[in-house]
N, C-alpha and C positions, 0 to 999 in steps of 0.2 A: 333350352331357352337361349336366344340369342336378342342382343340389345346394341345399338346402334345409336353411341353419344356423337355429336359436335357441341362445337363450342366457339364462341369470335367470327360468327357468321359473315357480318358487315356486308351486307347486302349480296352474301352470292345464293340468291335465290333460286338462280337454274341447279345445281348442284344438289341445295335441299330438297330440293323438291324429288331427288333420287336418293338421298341420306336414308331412308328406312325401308330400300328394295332389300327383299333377302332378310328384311330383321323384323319380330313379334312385338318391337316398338320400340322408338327413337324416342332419345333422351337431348335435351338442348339446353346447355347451360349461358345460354344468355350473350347478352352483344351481337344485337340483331343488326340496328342502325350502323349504318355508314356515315359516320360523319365526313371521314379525311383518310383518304388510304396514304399510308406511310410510304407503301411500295409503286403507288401509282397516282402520283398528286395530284392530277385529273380526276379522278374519281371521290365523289362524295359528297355530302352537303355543303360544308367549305367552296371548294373550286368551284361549283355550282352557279354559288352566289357571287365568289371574291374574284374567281382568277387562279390558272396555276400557279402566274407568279408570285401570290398572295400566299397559296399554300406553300410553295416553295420555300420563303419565307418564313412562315410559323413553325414550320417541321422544324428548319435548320435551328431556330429558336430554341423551342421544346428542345430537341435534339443534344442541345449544348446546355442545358439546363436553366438559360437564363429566362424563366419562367415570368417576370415583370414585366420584363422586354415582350416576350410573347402575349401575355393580356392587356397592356398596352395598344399593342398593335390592335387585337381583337377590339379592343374599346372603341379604338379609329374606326376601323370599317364597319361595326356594327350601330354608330352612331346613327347613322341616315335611315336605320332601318329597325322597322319592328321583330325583333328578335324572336321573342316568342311568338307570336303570328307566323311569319315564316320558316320556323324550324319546325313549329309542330305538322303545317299543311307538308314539310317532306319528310317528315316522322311517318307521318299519316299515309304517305305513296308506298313509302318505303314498309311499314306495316301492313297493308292490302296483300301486296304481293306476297311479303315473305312468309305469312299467317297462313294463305293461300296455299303454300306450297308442303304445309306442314302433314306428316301421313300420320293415317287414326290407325293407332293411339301414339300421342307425343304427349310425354312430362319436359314440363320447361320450369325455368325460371328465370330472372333477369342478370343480365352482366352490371356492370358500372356505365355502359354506354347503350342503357335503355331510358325508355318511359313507362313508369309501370300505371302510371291512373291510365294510359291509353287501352291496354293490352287486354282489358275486359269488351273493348267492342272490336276487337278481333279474331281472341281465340275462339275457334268453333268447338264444335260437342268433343271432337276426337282432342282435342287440347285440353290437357289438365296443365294449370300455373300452381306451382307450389315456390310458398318462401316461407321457412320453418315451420317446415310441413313432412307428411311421409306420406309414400305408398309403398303398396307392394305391388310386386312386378313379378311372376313369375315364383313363387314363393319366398322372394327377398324382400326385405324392407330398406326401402331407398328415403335418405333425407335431404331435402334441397333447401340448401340458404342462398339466395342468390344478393345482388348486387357488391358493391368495393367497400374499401376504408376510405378515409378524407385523405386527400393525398393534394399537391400545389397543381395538379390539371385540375382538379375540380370539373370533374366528370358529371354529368346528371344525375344517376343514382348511388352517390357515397354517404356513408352512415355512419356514426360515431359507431365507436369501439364495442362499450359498453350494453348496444340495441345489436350488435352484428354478435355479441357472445352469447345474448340473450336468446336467440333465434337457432343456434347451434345447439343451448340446453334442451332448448323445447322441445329436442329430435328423439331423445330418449335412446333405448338401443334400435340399433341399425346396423344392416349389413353393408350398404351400402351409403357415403356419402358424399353428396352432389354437390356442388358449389362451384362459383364464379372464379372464385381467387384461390389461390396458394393457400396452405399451413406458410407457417415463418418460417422457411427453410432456404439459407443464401443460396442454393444449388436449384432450389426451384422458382426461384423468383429472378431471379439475374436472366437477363434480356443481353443476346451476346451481340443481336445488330443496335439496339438502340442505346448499349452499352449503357445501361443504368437497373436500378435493383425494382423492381414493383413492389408494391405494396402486399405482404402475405399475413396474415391471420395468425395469433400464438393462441387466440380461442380453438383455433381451428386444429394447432400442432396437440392443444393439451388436451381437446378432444378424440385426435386419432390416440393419445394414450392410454387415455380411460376406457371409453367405448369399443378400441380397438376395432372397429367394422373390415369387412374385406377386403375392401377399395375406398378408395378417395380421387374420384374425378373431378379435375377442374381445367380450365383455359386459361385465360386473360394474359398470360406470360405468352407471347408468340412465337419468339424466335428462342428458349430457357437455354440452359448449359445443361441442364441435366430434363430430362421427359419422363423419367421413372424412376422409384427410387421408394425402395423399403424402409419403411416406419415399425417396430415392432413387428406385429401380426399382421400390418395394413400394408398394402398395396397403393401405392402412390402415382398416380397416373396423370401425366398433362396428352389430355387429348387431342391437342393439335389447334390449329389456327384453320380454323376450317375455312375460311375467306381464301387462302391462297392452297391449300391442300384440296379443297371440294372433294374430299374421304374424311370418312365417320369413323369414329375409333370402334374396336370392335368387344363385345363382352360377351364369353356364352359361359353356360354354366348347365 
């Protein structure tokens, strides 16, 4: 059996669209939208609308942590305009295509930087969306939690503590489990370009304890200090920033 994760997609839809050549089905754990690419401030909804030199700006912002100053800013330029109106109409472009590109069969689920009431009038039959959910795949049982924690970017889908530990019990045993974010481990969450720590899950750490499952795939850390890194029994695996890798992580078994 061979499976074919990404993760942190951010609109490289040409690349998806070959993520599951060669594999019995692709795995996608979420952060489909492009908001604002870090690495190329041109790109994404942001510069879209504002300007590079806008995003330039909010990067360096965020960047330096001074996250007031950066919504702030965001208040200004989003004042003249209907916010949600126009982000969902390029939610919506940006969904077409990349839903589009997905090979049957893909199990997905959301990052922090999705829409999930949208994703029902996109995914087609070969798409299954799971969030505190399982399948199996190949005689494993895979469980996906997807979206973040509440964190000061305030991302579109972050979720109290409490409903994200909720959703990690409901998985039961599992061989494999799937999620957006990190367990709370500083080696897995530290971000070495944006030089700041991400938000990681201790449901999630206290879960690879108990349940022990095989693997633990997740994204959302782009640039980590560490990419792999044994938990007990569990196999701990950041499968890559697929926006700027456009390579799938690989799993056979």
């Amino acid at each position: 059996m061979r499976v074919h994760v990404v993760s942190d997609v951010h609109g490289n839809s040409g690349d998806l669209a070959r993520a599951g050549d060669g594999a019995d089905a692709l795995v996608c754990l979420g952060d489909l939208i492009l908001f604002l690419d870090y690495a190329d401030h041109s790109r994404g909804i942001f510069p879209d609308l504002f300007g590079v030199e806008n995003a330039d700006r909010i990067v360096a912002l965020r960047t330096a942590r001074r996250f007031d100053e950066a919504r702030e800013l965001s208040r200004r330029l989003w004042s003249d305009v209907d916010r949600a109106k126009v982000t969902e109409e390029a939610v919506r472009r940006q969904y077409a295509e990349l839903f589009a590109a997905f090979p049957d069969p893909t199990y997905a689920t959301y990052g922090n930087v999705d829409m999930p009431p949208l994703w029902p009038e996109y995914a087609g039959p070969g798409t299954t969306v799971l969030d505190g959910e399982t399948a199996e795949i190949g005689g494993w049982r895979f469980g996906f939690v997807g979206g973040g924690l509440r964190t000061p970017m305030r991302t579109p889908f972050e979720i109290d503590d409490e409903t994200y530990a909720a959703k990690i019990a409901a998985l039961g045993e599992i061989d494999v489990l799937c999620t957006h974010i990190p367990p709370d481990v500083p080696e897995l969450c530290y971000d070495t370009v944006a030089r700041r720590f991400e938000r990681g899950s201790a449901a999630l750490l206290d879960a690879i304890h108990a349940v022990r499952p095989r693997y633990h795939l997740f994204g959302h850390v782009h640039q980590p200090l560490v990419r792999r890194m044994r938990i007990g029994a569990t196999e701990c695996v950041n499968v890559g920033h697929f926006n700027a890798t456009g390579t799938p992580w690989v799993l056979e078994w």
